[in-house]
C-alpha positions in Angstrom: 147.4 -16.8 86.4 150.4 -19.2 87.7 150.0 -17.7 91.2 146.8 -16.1 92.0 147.8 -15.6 95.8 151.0 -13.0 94.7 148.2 -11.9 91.8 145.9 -11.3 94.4 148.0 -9.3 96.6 150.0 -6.7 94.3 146.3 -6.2 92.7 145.2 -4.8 95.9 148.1 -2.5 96.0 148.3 -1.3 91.9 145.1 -0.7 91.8 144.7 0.9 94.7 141.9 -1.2 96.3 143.0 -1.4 99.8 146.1 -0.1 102.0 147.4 -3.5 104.0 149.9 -1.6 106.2 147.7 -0.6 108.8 149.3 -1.2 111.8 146.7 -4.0 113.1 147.3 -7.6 111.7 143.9 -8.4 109.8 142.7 -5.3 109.1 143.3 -2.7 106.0 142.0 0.8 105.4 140.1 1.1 102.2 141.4 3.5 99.5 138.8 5.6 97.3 138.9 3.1 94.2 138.5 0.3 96.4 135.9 1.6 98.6 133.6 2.9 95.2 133.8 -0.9 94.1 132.5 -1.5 97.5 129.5 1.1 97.4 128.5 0.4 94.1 128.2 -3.3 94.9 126.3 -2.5 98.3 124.2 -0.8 95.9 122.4 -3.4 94.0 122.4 -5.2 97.0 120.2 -2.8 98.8 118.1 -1.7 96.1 117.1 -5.5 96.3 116.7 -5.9 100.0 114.8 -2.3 99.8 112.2 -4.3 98.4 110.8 -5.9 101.3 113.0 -5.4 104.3 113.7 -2.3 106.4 117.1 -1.2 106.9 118.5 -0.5 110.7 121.3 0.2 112.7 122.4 -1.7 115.8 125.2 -0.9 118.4 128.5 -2.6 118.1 129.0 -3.1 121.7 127.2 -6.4 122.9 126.4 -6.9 127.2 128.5 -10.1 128.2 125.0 -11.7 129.6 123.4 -11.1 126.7 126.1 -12.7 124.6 126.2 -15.5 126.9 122.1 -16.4 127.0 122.5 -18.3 124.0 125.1 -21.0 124.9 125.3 -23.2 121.3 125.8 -19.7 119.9 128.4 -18.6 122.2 130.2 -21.7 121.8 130.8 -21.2 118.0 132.4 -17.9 118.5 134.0 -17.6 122.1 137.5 -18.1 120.5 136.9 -15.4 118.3 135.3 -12.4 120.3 137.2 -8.9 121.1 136.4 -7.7 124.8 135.8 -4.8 125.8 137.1 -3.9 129.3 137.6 -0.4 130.2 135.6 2.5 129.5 138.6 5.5 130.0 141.1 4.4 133.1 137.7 2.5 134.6 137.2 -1.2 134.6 133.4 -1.7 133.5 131.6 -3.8 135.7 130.5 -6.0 132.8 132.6 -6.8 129.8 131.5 -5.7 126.4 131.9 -7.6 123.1 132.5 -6.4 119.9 129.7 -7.9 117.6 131.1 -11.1 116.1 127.8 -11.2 114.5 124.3 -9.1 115.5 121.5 -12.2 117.0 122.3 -11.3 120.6 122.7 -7.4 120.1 119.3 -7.5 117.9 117.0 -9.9 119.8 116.5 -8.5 123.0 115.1 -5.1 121.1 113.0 -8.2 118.9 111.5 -9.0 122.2 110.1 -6.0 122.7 109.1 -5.2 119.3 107.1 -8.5 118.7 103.8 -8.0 120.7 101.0 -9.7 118.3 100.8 -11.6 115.1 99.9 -8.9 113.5 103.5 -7.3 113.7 104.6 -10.0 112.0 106.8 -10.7 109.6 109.9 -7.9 110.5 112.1 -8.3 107.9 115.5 -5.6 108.7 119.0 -5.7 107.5 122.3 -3.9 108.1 125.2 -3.2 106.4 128.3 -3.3 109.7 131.0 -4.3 110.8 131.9 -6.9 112.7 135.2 -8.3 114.7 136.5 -11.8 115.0 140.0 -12.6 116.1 140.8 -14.7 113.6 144.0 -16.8 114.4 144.8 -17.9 110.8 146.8 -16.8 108.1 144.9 -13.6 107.3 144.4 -11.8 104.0 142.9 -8.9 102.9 139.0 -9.3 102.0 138.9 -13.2 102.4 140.2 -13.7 106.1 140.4 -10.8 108.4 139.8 -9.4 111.6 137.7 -7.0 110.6 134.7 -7.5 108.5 134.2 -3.9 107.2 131.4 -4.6 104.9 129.1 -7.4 106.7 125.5 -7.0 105.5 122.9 -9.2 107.4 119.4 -10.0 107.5 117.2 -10.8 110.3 113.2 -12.5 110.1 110.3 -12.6 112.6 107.7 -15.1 111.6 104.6 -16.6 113.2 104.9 -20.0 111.8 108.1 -22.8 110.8 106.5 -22.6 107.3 107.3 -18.9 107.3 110.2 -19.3 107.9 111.5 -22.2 105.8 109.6 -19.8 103.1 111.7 -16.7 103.8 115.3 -19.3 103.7 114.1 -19.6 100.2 113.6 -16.0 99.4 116.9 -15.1 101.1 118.5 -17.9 98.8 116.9 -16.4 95.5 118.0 -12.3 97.1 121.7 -13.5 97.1 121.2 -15.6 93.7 120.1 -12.4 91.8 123.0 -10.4 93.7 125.2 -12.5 92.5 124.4 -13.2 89.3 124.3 -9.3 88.2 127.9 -9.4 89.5 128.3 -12.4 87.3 129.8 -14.6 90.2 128.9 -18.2 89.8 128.3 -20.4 92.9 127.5 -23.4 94.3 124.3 -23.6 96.9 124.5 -26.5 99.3 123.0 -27.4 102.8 125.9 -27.2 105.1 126.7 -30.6 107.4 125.4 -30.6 110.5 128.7 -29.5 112.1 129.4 -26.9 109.8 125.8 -24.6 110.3 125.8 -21.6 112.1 126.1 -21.9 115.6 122.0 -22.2 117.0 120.3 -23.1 113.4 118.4 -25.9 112.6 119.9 -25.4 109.2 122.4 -23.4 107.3 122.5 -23.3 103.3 125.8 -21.5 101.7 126.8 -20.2 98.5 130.3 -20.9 97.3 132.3 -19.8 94.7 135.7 -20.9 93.2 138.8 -18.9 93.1 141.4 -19.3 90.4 143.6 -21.3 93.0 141.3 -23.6 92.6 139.7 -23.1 96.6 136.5 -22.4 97.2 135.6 -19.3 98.9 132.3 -19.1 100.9 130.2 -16.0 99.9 127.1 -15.7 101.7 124.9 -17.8 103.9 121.6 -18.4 105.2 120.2 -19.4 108.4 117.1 -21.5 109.5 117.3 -20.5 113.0 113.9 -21.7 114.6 113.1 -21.3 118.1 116.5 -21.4 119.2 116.9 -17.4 119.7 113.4 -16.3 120.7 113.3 -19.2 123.1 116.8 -17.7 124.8 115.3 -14.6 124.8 111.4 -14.5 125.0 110.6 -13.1 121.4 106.7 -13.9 121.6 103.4 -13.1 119.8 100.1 -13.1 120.8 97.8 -15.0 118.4 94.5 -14.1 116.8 92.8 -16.2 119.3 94.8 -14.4 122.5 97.7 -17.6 123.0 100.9 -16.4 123.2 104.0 -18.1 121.2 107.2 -18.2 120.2 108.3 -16.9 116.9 110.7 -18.3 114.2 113.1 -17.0 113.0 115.9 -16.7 109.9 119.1 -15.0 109.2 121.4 -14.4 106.4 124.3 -12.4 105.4 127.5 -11.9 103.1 130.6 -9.8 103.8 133.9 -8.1 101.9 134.6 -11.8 100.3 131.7 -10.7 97.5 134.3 -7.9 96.8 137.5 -10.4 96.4 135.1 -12.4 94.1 134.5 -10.3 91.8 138.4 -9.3 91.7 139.3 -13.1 91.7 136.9 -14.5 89.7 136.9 -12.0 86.9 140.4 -10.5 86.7 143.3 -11.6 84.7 147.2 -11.1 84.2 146.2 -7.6 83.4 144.9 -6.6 86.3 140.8 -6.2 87.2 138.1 -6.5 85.0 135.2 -5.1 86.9 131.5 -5.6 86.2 130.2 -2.5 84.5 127.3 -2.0 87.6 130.4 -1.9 90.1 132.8 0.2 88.1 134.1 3.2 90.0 134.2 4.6 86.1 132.2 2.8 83.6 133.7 4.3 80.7 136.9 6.0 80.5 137.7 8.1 77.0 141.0 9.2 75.9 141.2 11.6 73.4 144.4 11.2 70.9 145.8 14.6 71.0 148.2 15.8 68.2 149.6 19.5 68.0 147.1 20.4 65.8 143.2 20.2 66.7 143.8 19.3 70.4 141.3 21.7 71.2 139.0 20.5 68.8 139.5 16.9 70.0 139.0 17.7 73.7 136.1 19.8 73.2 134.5 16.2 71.0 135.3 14.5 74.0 133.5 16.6 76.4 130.7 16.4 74.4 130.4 13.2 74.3 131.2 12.7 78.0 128.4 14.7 79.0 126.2 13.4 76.3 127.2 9.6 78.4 126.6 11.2 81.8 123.6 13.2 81.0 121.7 10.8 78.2 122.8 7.1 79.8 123.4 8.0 83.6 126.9 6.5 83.5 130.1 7.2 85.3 132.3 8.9 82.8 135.3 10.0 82.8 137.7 12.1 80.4 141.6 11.6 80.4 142.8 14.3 80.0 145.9 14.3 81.6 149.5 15.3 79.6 151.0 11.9 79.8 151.2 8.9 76.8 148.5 7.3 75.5 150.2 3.7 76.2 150.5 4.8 79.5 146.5 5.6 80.0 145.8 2.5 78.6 147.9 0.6 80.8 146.5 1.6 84.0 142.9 2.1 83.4 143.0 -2.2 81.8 144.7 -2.2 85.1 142.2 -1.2 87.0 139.1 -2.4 85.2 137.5 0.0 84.1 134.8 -1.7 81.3 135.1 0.5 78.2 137.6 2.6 76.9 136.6 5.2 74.3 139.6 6.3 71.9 139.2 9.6 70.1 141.6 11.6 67.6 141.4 13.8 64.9 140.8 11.5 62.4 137.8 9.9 64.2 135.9 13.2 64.3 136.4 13.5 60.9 135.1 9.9 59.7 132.2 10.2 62.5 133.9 7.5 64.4 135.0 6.3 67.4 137.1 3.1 68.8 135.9 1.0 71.9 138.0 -1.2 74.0 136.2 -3.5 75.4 138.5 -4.9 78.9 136.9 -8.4 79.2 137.4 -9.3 75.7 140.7 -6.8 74.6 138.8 -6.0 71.8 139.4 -2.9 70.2 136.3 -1.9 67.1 135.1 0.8 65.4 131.8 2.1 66.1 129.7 4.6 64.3 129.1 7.9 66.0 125.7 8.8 65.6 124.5 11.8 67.9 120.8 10.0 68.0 121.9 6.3 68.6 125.5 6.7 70.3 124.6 6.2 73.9 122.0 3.7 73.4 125.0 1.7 70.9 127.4 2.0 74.2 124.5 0.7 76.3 124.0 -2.6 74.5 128.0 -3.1 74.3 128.0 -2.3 78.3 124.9 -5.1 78.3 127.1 -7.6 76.4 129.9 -7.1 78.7 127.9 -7.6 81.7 127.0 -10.8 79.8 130.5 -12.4 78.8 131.6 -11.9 81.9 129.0 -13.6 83.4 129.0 -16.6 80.7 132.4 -16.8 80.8 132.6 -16.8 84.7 129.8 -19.5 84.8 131.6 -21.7 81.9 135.2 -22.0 84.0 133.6 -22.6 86.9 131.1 -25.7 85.6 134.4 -27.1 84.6 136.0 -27.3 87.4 133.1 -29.2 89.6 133.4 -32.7 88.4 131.7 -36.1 89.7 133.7 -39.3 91.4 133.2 -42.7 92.6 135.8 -43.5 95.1 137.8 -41.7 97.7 140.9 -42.3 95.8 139.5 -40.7 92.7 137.9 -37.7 94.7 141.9 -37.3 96.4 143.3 -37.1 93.4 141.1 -35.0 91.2 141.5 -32.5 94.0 145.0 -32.5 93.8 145.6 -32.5 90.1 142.6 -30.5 88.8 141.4 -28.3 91.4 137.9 -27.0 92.0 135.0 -29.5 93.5 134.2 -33.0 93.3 130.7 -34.5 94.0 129.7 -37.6 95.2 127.2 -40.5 96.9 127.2 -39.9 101.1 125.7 -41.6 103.4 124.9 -38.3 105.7 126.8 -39.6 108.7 128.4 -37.5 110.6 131.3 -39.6 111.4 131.8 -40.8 108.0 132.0 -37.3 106.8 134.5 -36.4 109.3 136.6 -39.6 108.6 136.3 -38.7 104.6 137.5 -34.7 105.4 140.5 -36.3 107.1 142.0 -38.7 104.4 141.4 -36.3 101.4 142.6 -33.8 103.9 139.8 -31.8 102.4 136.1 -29.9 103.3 132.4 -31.1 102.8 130.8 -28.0 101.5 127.7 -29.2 101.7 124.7 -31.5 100.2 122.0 -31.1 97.5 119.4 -33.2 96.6 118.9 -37.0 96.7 120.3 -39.6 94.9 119.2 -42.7 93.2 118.6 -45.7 95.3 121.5 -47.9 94.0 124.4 -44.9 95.0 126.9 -46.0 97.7 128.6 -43.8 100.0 132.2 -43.4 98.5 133.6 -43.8 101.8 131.5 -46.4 104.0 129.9 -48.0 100.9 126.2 -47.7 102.9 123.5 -46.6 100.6 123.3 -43.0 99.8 121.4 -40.1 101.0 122.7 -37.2 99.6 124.7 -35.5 96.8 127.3 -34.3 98.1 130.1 -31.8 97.2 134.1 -31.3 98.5 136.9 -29.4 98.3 139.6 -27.1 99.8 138.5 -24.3 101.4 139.6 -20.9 102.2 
């Protein structure tokens, strides 16, 4: 698409994802096709996390001097926080934040929660949102002011091996996520002045939008001591001592949603995942004068055999309007499969599918006792392309380079992510961001002992991986 930004932004509207016009810049009011894309992608998510974590609920409002206990934390958000100051006509005698993010609402309750080792590990998670007056060009999903669907994850541990353990589970939770949504990513350790404000490390998952920016999609967070220190989270031990727990945290938000809309749409409009689909399969019956009865009455049949037989989400167009004009708008809005039937079809014992990530139109057999595992395996296949497909353009687009003049201009001709030899210093990576005027994602991996730094020509420490950002 020549210009995904505009793309982006009439999608939204035609396919009635999101209403932008609500009167607070950085915020938008999700419409019923939007918000089932949302709850079906929440979905998997949860059915994962359901696994082994416990799902809560926490208050939005946040005490001032519990916000401020953890300063390093503070710090990194104190630009963005909404305040709280009046309850009615009455000034409150402490301000109130709006969560920017849950540590210091959750970890005073941890503190009293946490009592021996054997309470440990918690594992809970929400799904919230959150505020952050963001002071940049905002756009719907990507960078807002609202973060209406913020799922997070929070983990008590007794030991630093614990929780190193549980950064890797969280990693592989968001990997399987995101692969049944057939979004392809990069996973990096963020630079020490990119983690998250109080963690001894922060990994991230990015993706790649057709712009050619990267768009970061969910994180997670080594956090230590650093929070139960602030505010006395403490076990007593099998042998009666008393210390300090360790803790992680990780989360994703509505950018998951703008990925799979990005990543997997095209000049037609979305092409959505089959699990995410607000209908999976849409069928149209071809309706002439004669035998439009007995063509909608086919249909039904086979809706409910769909609904009934292969638990999907079905639905018959029945409406009195063009064919060519149901077509149109369901490729518009995604939906995976389109089921054509006519008079002709229920004579031959056939049907047509249209398959919206390939525009392939065939004929398949309709055979009572095989027909809804048949649609099944084409639903399966779909699921696959898309996913192959996603995973192929992106592997494209992340190339290697050897000098800063190289890593400059692949950016600016090609797009996507370079990688490269880096020493690990902070001030060299700072230097480097500023005359490629671009972002160190993050690092993976080590390199081999004759590797320079592209910018300071030092030996190398890590892999490392750049581009522009959202």
């Amino acid at each position: 698409m020549s210009d995904f930004s505009e793309w982006f932004h009439n999608i939204l509207d035609e396919a009635k994802i999101v209403d932008t016009r609500y009167p607070i810049k950085g915020m938008h009011v999700w419409l019923p096709q939007g918000f089932k894309i949302r709850k079906y992608t929440l979905k998997i998510l949860k059915e994962i996390l359901d696994e082994d974590h416990e799902e809560v609920l926490f208050p939005m409002l946040i005490p001032e001097d519990e916000l401020e206990k953890e300063a390093i934390h503070v710090k990194g958000f104190e630009n963005e926080v909404y305040w709280v100051t009046h309850g009615g006509l009455t000034e409150l005698n402490e301000k109130l934040a709006l969560r920017p993010t849950s540590e210091t609402a959750m970890y005073p309750m941890f503190s009293l929660w946490v009592r021996s080792h054997t309470d440990l590990p918690m594992k809970f998670y929400q799904v919230v949102n959150t505020f952050r007056y963001e002071t940049k060009h905002t756009r719907p999903l990507i960078r807002v002011r609202e973060i209406t669907t913020f799922e997070e994850a929070h983990t008590v541990h007794e030991s630093r091996e614990d929780a190193a353990k549980q950064v890797e589970k969280a990693v592989e939770i968001y990997r399987r996520f995101l692969d049944m949504l057939g979004i392809p990513y990069l996973i990096t350790q963020r630079p020490e002045w990119d983690k998250f404000p109080g963690a001894e490390y922060t990994v991230a998952f990015d993706t790649l939008l057709p712009d050619g920016k990267t768009l970061q999609i969910a994180t997670v967070h080594n956090l230590g001591q650093t929070f139960a220190k602030t505010f006395e989270i403490t076990y007593e031990t099998a042998e009666g001592d008393h210390k300090y727990v360790y803790q992680t945290c990780y989360g994703l938000s509505d950018r998951v949603i703008a990925s799979i809309i990005g990543i997997h749409g095209d000049e037609s409009g979305l092409c959505l995942p089959t699990d995410v689909a607000p209908y999976q399969i849409v069928i149209v019956p071809i309706i002439f004068k004669k035998g439009k009865e007995e063509v909608l009455e086919f249909c039904r049949n086979v809706q409910d055999s769909l609904k009934n037989k292969g638990n999907l989400r079905v639905h018959l167009d029945d409406r009195d309007i063009r064919a060519g004009k149901k077509y149109y708008e369901w490729e518009m809005k995604g939906i995976p499969l389109r089921i054509e039937i006519g008079p002709r079809d229920i004579a031959n014992k056939k049907v047509v599918i249209v398959r919206r990530d390939k525009h392939e139109k065939k004929i398949l057999d309709f055979n009572p006792e095989s027909f809804v595992e048949d649609i099944e395996a084409v639903m399966q296949d779909i699921n696959e392309n898309m996913r192959s497909k996603a995973w192929e353009t992106f592997n494209s687009k992340v190339r290697t380079v050897e000098n800063v003049e190289e890593a400059s201009k692949e950016i600016s001709e090609n797009k996507g992510i370079v990688s490269f030899g880096w020493c690990g210093e902070e001030s060299c990576g700072k230097e480097l961001e500023e005359k490629v005027n671009m972002d160190i994602l993050g690092i993976r991996g080590d390199v081999e002992d004759d590797k320079k730094c592209i910018n300071c020509g030092k030996p190398a420490k890590h892999v490392a991986f750049m581009a522009k950002t959202y």
